[in-house]
N, C-alpha and C positions, 0 to 999 in steps of 0.2 A: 361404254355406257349402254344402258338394258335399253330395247325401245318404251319402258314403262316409263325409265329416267327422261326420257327424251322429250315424249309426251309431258310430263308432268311439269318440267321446265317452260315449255312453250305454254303451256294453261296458264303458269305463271306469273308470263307476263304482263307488266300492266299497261290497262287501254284505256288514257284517263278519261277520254272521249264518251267511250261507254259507261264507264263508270256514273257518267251525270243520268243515267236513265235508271238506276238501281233501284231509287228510292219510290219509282212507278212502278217496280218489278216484285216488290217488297212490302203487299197489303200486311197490315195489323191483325194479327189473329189469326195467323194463316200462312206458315211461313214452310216457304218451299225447300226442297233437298240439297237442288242445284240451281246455278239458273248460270247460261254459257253466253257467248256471243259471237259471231259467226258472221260469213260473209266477206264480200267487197269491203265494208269499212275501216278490217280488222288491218287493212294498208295500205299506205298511203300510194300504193303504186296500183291499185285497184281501185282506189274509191276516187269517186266522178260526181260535180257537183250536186249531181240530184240525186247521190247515194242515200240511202239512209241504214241505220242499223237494224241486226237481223239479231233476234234473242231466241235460246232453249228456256224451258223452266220445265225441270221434271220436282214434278211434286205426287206427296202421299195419296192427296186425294184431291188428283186436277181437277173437281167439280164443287167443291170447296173452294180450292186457288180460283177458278175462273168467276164465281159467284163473287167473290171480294175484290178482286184485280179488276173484272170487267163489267161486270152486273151482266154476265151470263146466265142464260136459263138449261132448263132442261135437255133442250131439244138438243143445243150445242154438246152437252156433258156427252149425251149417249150417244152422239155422231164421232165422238173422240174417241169413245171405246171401240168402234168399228172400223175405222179408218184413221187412225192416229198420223199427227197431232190434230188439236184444235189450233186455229191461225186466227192472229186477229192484227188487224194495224188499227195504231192508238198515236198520239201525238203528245208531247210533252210540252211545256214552256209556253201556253196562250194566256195572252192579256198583258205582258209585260213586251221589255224593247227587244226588237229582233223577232223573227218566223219563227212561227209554231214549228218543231220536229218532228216528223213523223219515226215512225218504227215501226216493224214487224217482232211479232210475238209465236211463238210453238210454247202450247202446252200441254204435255201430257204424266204419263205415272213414272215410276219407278221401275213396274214390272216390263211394261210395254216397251222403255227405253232399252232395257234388259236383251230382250228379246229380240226387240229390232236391232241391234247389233251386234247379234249373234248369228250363227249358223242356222236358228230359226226365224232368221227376217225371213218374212213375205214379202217384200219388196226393196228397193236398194237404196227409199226414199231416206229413210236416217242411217245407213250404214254410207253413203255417201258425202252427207254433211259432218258426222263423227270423225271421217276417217284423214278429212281434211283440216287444216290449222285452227283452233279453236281456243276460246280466253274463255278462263274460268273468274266470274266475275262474283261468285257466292256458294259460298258450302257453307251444309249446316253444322258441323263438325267432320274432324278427321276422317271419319269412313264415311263421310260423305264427297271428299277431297280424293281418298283413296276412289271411290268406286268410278267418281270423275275418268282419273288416268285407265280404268279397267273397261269404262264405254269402249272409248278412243281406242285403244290396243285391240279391243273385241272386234271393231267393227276393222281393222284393219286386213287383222287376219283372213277375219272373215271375205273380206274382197281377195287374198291373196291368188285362191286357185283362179280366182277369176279373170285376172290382171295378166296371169300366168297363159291363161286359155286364151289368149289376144295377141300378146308378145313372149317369145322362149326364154326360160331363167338368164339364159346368156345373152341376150339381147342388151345392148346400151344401158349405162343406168339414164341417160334423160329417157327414150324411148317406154322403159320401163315404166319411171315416172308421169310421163305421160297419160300411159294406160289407164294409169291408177286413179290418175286426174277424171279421168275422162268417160270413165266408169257410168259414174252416178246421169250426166249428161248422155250416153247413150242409154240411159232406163228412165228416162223422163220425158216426158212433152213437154220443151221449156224454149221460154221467149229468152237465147241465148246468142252472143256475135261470134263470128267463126273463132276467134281472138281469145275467147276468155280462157281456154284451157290452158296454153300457152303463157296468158298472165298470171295464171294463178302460180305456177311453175317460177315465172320470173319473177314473183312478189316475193317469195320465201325461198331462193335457191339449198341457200345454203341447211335450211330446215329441213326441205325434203329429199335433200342428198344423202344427209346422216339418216332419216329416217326411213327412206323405202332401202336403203343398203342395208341398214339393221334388218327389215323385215323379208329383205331377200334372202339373207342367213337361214331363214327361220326355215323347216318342212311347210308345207303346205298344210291345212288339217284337210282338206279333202286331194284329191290328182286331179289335175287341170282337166279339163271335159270341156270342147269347145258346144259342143251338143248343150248340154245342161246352161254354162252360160249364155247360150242364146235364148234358150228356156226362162231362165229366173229374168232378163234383160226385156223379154216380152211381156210376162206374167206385171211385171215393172210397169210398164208405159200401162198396161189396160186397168193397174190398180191407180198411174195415178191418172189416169180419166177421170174414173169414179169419183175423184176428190173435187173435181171443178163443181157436180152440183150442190154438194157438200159448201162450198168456199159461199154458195151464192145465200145460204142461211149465217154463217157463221163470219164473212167477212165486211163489214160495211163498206160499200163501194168499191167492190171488187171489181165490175168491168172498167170502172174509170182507172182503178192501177194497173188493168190489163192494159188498155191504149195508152195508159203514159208510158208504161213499159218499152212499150211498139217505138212510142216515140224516141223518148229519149236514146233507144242503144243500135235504133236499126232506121231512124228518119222518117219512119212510116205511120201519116197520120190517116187513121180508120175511119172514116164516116159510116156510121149504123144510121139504119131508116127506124123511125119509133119504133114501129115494130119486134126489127132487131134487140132494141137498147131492153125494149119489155120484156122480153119473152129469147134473151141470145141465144138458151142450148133448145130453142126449138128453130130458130128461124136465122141463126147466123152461123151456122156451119158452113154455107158458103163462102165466105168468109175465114172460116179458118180452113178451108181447104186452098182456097187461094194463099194463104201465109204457106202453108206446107209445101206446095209448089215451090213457091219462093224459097224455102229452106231458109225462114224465118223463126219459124215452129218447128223443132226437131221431137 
């Protein structure tokens, strides 16, 4: 089996969990290319009661998709074309029996999703979420199903020499897998438990046994360069800085998902002084220097 096949069976299968979100994902008038689903939810050996689900939508023209999905404005469209995705958390299911659900949203183009998982990402922020288990939960037709499986393969690759510059082609296949895991979390500043690499590995063994073995067959497309991967894994972390002020326009009540974050995976509840709460990327860095310390914040 090709890794295209491989991929393309895993997108396949169904998450009927997420599936009840589609129809919030799916404005009138305005209908996206792809739209995936991703994360802890995607199983059951990862998700934790206060999981919620994490969504793709690459569409033609994400400022149209987010004008109709979210009642997005300008500001947000053009901050998407600079630092891609736009993020937003939305909730489905209020007014009837049972809690509102929350969700996470990424939206961006066609071209941009193109790019970011390819050999010209600028950073490892979607070649890390592609390259990992992923439900394809909407395509607009077939070569939109095909380009699906062509992300995923892309972004794979694309991590290979990287993966490679960390651990030697002959090293273990868990060890390997590992790496590959583990990628995306060492090019991020992420509210992460030492544990999650590990789980992700043991959510889907048997997925990413067949799959990183398929992809260790394969040549490299660049030679392993531990230099350069330390490079692109820096350039990483400082582009997704950049996105936190970015989150503070574009995502409603981003520091309170930051602290429940805190809480829920690592026990730590944050007390911010008003101050803090008004103004955090000017007055609560100390704060997250303290989390860094702690190797809460990686």
């Amino acid at each position: 089996m090709t890794l295209e096949a491989l991929i393309e069976a895993k997108l396949g299968e169904p998450v009927p969990e997420a599936e009840a979100y589609v129809p919030a994902l799916l404005p009138a008038g305005e209908e996206p290319a792809l739209l995936f689903a991703y994360g802890s939810c995607l199983s059951k050996k990862t998700r934790t009661p206060s999981s919620f689900f994490d969504f793709y939508v690459v569409a033609d023209r994400p400022g149209a998709y987010l004008a109709r999905a979210f009642h997005a404005g300008v500001m947000q469209a053009l901050l998407g074309r600079v630092l891609p995705p736009s993020v937003y958390h939305r909730t489905i299911g209020s007014g009837g029996p049972g809690e509102p659900r929350r969700f996470k949203v990424c939206v961006l183009s066609t071209d941009q999703i193109r790019r970011e998982t390819s050999s010209r990402a600028r950073d490892i922020h979607h070649l890390g979420r592609f390259s990992k288990r992923m439900a394809l939960l909407w395509a607009r037709n077939d070569a939109a199903r095909q380009e699906a499986t062509r992300l995923c393969a892309s972004a794979l690759r694309t991590l290979l020499p990287h993966a490679l510059a960390l651990v030697p082609r002959n090293a273990p296949a868990e060890d390997f897998a590992l790496a590959m895991l583990r990628l995306s979390y060492l090019g991020e500043q992420r509210v992460a438990e030492d544990s999650k690499v590990r789980a992700l590995l043991d959510a889907e063994p048997d997925y990413y046994a067949s799959l990183f073995a398929k992809l260790r067959e394969e040549p490299p497309g660049l030679a392993p360069d531990a230099a350069r991967t330390r490079r692109f894994l820096a350039r990483s972390r400082r582009r997704g800085l950049l996105r936190w002020p970015k989150y503070v326009i574009t995502v409603d009540g981003w520091l309170d998902i930051l602290l429940d974050k805190l809480e829920r995976h690592h026990g730590v509840k944050l007390e911010l002084s008003p101050r803090e709460r008004r103004w955090p990327l000017l007055f609560a860095w100390g704060k997250y220097l303290e989390m860094r310390r702690k190797g809460i914040v990686r």
